[in-house]
C-alpha positions in Angstrom: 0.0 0.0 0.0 2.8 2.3 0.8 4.5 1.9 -2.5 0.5 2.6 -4.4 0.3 5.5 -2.4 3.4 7.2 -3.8 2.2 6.4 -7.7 1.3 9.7 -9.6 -3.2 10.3 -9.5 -3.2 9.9 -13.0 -1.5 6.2 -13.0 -3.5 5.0 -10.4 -7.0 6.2 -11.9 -5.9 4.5 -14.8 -5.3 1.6 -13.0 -8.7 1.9 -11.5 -10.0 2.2 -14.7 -8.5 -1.1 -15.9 -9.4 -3.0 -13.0 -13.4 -2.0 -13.4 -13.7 -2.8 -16.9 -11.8 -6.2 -15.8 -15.0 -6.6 -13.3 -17.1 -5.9 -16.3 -15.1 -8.3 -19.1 -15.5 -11.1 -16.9 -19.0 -10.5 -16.0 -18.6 -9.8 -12.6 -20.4 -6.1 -12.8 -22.7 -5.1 -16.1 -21.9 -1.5 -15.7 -19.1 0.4 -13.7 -21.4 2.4 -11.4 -22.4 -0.9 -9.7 -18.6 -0.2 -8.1 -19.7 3.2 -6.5 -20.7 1.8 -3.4 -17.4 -0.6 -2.9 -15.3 2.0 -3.3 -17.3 5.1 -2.0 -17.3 7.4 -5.3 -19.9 9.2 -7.1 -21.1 8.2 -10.1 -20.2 11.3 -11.8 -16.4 10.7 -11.2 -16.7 6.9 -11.5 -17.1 8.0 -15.3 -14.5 10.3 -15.3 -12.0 7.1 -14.1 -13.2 5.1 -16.9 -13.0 7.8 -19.4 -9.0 7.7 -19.2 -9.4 4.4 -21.6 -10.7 7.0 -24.2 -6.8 7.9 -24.0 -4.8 6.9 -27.1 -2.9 3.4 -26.3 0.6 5.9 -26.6 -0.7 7.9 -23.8 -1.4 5.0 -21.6 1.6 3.0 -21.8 3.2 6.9 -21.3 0.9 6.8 -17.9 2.3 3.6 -16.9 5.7 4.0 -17.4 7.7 5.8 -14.6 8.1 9.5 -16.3 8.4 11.6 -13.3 6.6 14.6 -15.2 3.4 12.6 -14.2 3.4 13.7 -10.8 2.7 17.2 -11.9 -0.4 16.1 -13.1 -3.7 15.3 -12.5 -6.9 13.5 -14.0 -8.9 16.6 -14.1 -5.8 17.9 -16.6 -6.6 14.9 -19.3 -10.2 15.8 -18.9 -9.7 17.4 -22.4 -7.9 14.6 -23.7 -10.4 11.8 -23.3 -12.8 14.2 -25.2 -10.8 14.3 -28.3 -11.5 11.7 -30.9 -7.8 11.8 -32.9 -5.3 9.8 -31.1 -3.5 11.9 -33.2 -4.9 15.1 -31.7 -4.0 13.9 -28.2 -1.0 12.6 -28.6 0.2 16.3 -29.4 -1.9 17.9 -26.5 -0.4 14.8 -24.4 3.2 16.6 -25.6 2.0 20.2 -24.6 0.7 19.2 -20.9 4.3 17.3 -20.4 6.3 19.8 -21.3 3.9 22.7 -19.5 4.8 19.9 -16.2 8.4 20.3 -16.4 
């Protein structure tokens, strides 16, 4: 627990995110609001969690990985991002908000 609680916000929503839509691949939940009450989060910012898989698959593995520029920011800064259809497109906003963390 001590080493999760050191992991940059935006890695471990992601995680979260991953985790829920495991529940729901293996049929465990049929919709990733029915979590809300395990895990004592609105359903408002459940969605936001599981909109950071709208992120390009670049973006993600980025998240993952241990770039320390991702401790500078936060879900509510890739908000945008998961709105934007073009990988492409996010990929280069993805660039702006890393170098804006530096």
């Amino acid at each position: 627990e001590r080493m999760f609680a050191n992991e940059p916000s935006i890695r471990k929503t992601l995680i979260l995110a991953y985790h829920i839509k495991r529940l729901i691949d293996e049929k465990k939940i049929s919709h990733p609001r029915e979590v809300c009450p395990w895990i004592n989060m609105q359903e408002t910012r459940i969605d936001q969690v599981m909109n950071t898989l709208f992120l390009s698959p670049t973006i993600q593995r980025e998240i993952l990985s241990d770039n320390p520029a991702l401790a500078a920011l936060t879900e509510y800064s890739l908000r945008p991002l998961t709105m934007t259809i073009s990988w492409e497109e996010q990929d280069k906003k993805w660039q702006e908000l890393l170098a804006n963390a530096r």
